[in-house]
C-alpha positions as CSV (number, residue, x, y, z in Angstrom):
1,X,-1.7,-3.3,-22.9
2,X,-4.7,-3.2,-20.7
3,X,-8.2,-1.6,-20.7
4,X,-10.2,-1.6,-17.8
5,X,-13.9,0.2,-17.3
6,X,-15.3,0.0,-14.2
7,X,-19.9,-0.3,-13.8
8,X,-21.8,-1.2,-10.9
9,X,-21.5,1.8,-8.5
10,X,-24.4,3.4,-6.8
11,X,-25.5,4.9,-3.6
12,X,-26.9,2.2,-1.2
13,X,-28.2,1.9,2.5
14,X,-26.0,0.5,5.2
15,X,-26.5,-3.2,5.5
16,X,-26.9,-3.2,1.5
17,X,-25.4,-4.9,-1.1
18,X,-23.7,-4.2,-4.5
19,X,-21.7,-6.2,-7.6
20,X,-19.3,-4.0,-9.3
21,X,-17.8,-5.2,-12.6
22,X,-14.4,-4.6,-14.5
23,X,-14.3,-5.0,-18.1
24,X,-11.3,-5.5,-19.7
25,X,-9.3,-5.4,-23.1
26,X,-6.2,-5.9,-24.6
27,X,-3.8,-8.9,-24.6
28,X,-2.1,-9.8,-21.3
29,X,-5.2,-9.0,-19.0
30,X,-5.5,-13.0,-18.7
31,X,-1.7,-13.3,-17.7
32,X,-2.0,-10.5,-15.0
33,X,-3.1,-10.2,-11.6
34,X,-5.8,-8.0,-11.3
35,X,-7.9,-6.1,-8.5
36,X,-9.4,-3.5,-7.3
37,X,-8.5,-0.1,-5.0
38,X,-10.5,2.2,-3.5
39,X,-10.0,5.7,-2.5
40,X,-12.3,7.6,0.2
41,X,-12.2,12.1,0.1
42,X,-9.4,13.1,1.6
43,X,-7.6,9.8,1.9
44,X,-5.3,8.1,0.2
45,X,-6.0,4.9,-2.7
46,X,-5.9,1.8,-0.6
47,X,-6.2,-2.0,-2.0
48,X,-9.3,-3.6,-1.1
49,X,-8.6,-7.3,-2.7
50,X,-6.8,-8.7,-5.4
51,X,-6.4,-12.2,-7.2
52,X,-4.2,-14.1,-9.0
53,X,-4.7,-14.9,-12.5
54,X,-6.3,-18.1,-12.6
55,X,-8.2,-16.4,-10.0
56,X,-6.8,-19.4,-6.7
57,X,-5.2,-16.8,-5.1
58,X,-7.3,-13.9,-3.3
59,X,-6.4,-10.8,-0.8
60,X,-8.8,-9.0,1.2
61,X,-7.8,-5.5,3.2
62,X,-8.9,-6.8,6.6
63,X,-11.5,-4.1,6.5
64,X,-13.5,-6.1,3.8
65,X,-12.7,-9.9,4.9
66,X,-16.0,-12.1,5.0
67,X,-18.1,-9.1,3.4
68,X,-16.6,-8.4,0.2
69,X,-15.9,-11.1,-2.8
70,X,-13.5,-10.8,-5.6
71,X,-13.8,-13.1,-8.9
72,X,-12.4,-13.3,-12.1
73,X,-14.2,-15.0,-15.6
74,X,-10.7,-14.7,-18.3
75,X,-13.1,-15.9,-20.7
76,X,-15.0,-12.7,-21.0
77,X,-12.4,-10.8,-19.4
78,X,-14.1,-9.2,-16.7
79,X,-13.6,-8.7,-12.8
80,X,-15.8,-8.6,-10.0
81,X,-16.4,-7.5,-6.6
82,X,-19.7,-8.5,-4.8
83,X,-19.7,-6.3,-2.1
84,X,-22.2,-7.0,0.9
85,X,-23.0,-5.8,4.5
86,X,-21.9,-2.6,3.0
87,X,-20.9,0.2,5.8
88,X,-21.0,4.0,5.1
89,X,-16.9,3.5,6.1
90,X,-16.8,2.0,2.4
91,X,-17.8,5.1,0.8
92,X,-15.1,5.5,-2.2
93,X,-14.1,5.6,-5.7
94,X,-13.4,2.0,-6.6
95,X,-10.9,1.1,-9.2
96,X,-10.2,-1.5,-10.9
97,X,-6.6,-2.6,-11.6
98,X,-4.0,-4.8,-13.4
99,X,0.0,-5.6,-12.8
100,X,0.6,-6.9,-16.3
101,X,4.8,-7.8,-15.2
102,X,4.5,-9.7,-11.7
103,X,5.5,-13.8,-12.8
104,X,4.3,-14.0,-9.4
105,X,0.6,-13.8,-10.6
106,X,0.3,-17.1,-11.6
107,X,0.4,-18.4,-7.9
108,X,-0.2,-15.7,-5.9
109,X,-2.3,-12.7,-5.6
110,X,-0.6,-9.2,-5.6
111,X,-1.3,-6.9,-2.9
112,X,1.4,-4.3,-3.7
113,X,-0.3,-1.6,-5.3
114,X,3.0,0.0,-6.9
115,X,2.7,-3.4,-9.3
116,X,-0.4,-2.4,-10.8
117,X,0.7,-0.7,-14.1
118,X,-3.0,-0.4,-15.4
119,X,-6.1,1.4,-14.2
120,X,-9.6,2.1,-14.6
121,X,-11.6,5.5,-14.2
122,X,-13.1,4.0,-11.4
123,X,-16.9,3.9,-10.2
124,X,-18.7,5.3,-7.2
125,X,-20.1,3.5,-4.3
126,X,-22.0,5.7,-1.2
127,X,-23.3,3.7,1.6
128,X,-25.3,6.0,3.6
129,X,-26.8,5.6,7.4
């Protein structure tokens, strides 16, 4: 089992810059890959980066690559995503997520987001022009 809350999300102005956070709880949080989704109105949930679970292994969505950074600490169970350069285009509910049953994880990240089993609430971000 896995908790996740998602903080950090706020309104901003293009060019801007946020750090949204991901705590978790639970027992195999450290053991799964983990990252986060986003989902604009009106569109569907899309994955925005992920990482393995020693954190060596990241995915960005081409859409974020060189502007957005995932990380992981498994010692206080939390994830990140520093988010810069931000562009109204990135206006969304961000979630966080875990796949708690891909063996995979341990070398690779997981950008298949039918193998994330457990989910945050999620946090909004709004970039404005």
């Amino acid at each position: 089992q896995v908790q996740l809350v998602e903080s950090g999300g706020d309104s901003v102005q293009t060019g801007g810059s946020l750090r949204l956070s991901c705590a978790a709880s639970g027992t195999t949080y450290s053991s799964s890959c983990v990252g986060w989704f986003r989902q604009a109105p009106g569109q569907g949930r899309e994955v925005v980066a992920t990482t393995s679970t020693g954190g060596g292994s990241t995915y960005y969505a081409d859409s974020v690559k060189g502007r957005f950074t995932i990380s992981r600490d498994n010692a206080k169970k939390t994830l990140y995503l520093q988010m810069d350069s931000l562009k109204p285009e990135d206006t969304a509910m961000y979630y966080c997520a875990a796949a708690s049953k891909n063996p995979y994880c341990v070398y690779t990240a997981d950008r298949e987001m039918r193998h994330y089993n457990y989910w945050g609430q999620g946090t909004q971000v709004t970039v404005s022009s």
